[in-house]
N, C-alpha and C positions, 0 to 999 in steps of 0.2 A: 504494500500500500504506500501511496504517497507520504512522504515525511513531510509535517508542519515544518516550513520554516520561520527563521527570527526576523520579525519585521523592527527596522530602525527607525521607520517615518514617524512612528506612535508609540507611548509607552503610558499606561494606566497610569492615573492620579497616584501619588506619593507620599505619605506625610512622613519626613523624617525629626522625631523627638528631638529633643536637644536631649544634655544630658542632666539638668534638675530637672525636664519634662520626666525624664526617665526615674531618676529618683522617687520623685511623686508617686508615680505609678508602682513604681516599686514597693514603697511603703505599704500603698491599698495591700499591694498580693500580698506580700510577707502576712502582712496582719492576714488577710484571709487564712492563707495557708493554716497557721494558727489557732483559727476561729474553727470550736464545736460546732458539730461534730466534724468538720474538717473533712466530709465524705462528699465528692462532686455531684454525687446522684441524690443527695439528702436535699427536699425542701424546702427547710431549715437552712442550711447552707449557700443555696441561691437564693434566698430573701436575702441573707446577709451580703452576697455579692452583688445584686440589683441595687439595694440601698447605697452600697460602699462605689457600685460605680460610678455614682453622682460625682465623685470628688477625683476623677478623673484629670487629666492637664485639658483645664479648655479647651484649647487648640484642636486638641482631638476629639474631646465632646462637639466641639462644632465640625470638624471635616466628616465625623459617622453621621448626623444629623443630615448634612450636608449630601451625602451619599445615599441617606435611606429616601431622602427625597427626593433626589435625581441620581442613579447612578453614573449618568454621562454615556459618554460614546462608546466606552469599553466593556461595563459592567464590572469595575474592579479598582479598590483600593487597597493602594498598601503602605503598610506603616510599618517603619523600621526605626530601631534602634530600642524595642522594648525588654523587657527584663525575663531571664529565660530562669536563673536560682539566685538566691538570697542576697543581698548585698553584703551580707557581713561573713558571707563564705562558710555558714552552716551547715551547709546542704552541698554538694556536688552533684554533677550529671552521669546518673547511671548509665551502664550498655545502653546501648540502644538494643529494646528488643525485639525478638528474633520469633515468637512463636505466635501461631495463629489468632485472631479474634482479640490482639492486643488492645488493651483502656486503660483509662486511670482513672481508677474509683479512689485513690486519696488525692486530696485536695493538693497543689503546690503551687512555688511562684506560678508555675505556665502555667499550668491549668487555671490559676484564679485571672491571669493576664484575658487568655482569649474569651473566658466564661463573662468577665465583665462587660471587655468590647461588645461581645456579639449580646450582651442585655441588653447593650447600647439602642440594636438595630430591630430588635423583635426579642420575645419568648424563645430557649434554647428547648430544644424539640428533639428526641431519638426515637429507632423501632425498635421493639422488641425484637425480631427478626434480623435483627443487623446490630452484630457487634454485643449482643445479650442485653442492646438496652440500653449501652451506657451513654452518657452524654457529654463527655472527652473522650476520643478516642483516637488511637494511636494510628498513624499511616507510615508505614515500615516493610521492606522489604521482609518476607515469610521464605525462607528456604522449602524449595518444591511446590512454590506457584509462584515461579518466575514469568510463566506467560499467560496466568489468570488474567481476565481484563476483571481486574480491581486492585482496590490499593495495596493489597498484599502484592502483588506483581511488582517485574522492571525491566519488562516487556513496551513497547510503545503503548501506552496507554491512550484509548481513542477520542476523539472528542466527544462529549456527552454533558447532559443537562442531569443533577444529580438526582438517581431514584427517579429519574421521568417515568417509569410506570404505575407512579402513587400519587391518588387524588391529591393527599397532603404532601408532597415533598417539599421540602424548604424551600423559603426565600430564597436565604444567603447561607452562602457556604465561608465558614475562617477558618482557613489551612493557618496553623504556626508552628513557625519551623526552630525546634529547639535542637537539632544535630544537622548541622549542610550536609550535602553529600560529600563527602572527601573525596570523591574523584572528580568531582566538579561538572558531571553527563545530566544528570536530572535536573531538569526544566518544569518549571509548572508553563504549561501551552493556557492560553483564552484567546477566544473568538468572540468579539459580542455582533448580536444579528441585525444591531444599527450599524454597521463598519460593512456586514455585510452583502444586506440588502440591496444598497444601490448596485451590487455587482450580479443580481438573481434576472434573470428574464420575467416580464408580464408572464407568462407562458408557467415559469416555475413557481412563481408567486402563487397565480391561482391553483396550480395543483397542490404546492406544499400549505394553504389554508382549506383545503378539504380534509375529509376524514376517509385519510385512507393510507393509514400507519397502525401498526400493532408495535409494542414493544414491551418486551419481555423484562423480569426482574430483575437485578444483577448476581454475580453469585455470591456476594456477600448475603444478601438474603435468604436464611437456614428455611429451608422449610417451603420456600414460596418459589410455584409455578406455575404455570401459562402467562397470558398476556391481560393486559386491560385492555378493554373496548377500543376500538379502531380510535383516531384521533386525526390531528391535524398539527400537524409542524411547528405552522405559524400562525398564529393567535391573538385575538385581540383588534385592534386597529390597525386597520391594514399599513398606514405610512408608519407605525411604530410600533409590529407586534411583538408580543412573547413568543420565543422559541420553546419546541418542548421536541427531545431529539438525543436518539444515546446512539452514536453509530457501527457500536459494537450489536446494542439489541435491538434496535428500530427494525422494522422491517416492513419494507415499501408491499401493499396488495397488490397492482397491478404495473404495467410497464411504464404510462407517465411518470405514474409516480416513483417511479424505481429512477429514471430521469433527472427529475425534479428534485429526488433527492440527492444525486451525485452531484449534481449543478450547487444546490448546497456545502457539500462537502469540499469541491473545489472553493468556493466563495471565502467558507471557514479556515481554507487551509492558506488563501490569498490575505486574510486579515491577522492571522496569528499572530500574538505577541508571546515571547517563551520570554519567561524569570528564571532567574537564579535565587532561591532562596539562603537569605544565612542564617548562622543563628539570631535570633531577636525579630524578626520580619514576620510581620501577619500581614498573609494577602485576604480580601474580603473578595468573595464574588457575586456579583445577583444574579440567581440563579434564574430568575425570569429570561433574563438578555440575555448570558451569555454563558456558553458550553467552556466545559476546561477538561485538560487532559493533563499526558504527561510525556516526554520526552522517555525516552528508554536508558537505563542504565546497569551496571553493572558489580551487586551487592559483592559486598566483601564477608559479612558475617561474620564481623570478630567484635562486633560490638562497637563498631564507629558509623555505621551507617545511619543516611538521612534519617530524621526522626521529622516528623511533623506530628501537632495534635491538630484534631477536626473538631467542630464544633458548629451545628446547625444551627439556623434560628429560625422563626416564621412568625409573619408580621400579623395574624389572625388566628391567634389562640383559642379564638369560641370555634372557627370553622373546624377544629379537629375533636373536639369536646367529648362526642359520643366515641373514640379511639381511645383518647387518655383516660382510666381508672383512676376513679378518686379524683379525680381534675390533675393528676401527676402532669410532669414530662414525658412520658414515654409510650409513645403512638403504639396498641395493640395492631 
């Protein structure tokens, strides 16, 4: 398959901290980290992080506001120079690890870093089905699903809209990346479908806004198969719609649209922007606009590989209601 390449014309919105932005922020997590019961998946613990993210470095309460409002052209911001462990050097950075269905059910600097951000921008949201639930969770290469297309993989990972076969799937998606890759190959890829659309035919337009797409779960989803109900691509209003599109599991009904959708694919692979993440860098994506993937790399398994945490959100907590038990976090 064609390899996304790096576009240099455009690069997503950026906020880079200073360094008392950073400290500030630091302080918030530390103190979380801290804070009873100090379990990422506990209630209790995301009331305490939603309140504490008020006090956030301005700067950055206003560029998330700013973005939950308008994403802009790319579907994606990113914020660097944020606080990955302790400032007073408590704590150190474990292996990166290594075994399937990796999370982080104890609280720490990262996890309270991206848990706050993304309160910033919606409700933090997981399935039961993916990952057991948790609501940090670890994206790290898995030795023996090197060419799964999911985050366990490091394999080229394709461009997709996240969990596109679920009524609820996220907003926004925050990848943070608390170990770079040390071989310096993995890329976070985005395409957003306003960069792309003026590059689609009348012709693809209208077939990619009918319903005449299936797409299947992905395999991090334990337990879940077939497809949801036929659908449509692109969505919404037509000069600015939402994308909905995994092009590992999409799958075009008939030959237009089998068309219409490589036309897409070309379009997405003409707008790509690839990052390098480091450590302290949270990319945000809206998951509405724009699809992300992942460049291909090459794990070493000794306990230095990329480490990112995930962290959903969704901007309409009642629409998922009758899925969450108990009014939890965690979409049955």
């Amino acid at each position: 398959m064609t390899q996304p390449r790096i576009v240099t014309t455009a690069s997503p919105a950026t906020v880079v901290l200073t360094d008392a932005e950073r400290r500030q922020t630091g302080e918030i997590a530390d103190w979380l980290a801290r804070t009873e019961p100090a379990a990422t998946d506990d209630l209790q613990w995301l009331g305490a992080v939603r309140d504490a993210s008020a006090g956030l470095p301005q700067r950055l309460l206003t560029e998330l506001r700013r973005f939950r409002h308008d994403a802009g052209p790319d579907g994606v911001l990113v914020i660097r120079n944020l606080p990955v462990t302790p400032a007073d050097g408590s704590t150190v950075l474990p292996p990166t690890p290594a075994q399937p269905g990796s999370v982080e059910r104890l609280a720490s600097t990262a996890s309270a870093v991206i848990t706050a951000a993304m309160l910033q921008l919606g409700e933090v949201i997981a399935f039961r089905n993916e990952k057991s639930g948790a609501l940090v969770q670890n994206v790290v290469p898995v030795p023996g699903q090197e060419r799964q297309q999911s985050n366990a993989g490091s394999v080229l990972l394709e461009m997709h809209t996240e969990n596109a076969f679920h009524d609820n799937r996220p907003d926004y998606i925050g990848l943070f990346c608390v170990r770079e890759d040390p071989t310096g190959e993995a890329r976070l890829c985005t395409a957003s479908v306003r960069r792309a659309l003026p590059l689609l035919s009348d012709e693809a337009r209208k077939v990619l806004g009918e319903n005449r797409f299936l797409t299947e779960a992905p395999p991090s989803f334990e337990g879940r198969e077939g497809a949801a109900p036929a659908h449509a691509i692109l969505r919404g209003a037509p000069e600015d719609p939402d994308v909905l599109v995994d092009f590992s599991a999409t799958h075009p009904l008939d030959d237009e649209a089998r068309t219409a959708m490589a036309e897409l694919r070309d379009a997405f692979i003409e707008v790509t922007s690839a990052l390098a993440l480091g450590a302290g860098d949270l990319a945000v994506v809206d998951n509405r606009l724009t699809v992300h993937g992942r460049t291909p790399f090459t794990p070493r398994y000794d306990g230095t590989d990329r480490w990112l945490h995930r962290v959903y959100a969704a901007l309409d907590n009642r629409r998922s209601r009758p899925l969450r038990t108990a009014g939890g976090s965690v979409l049955d």
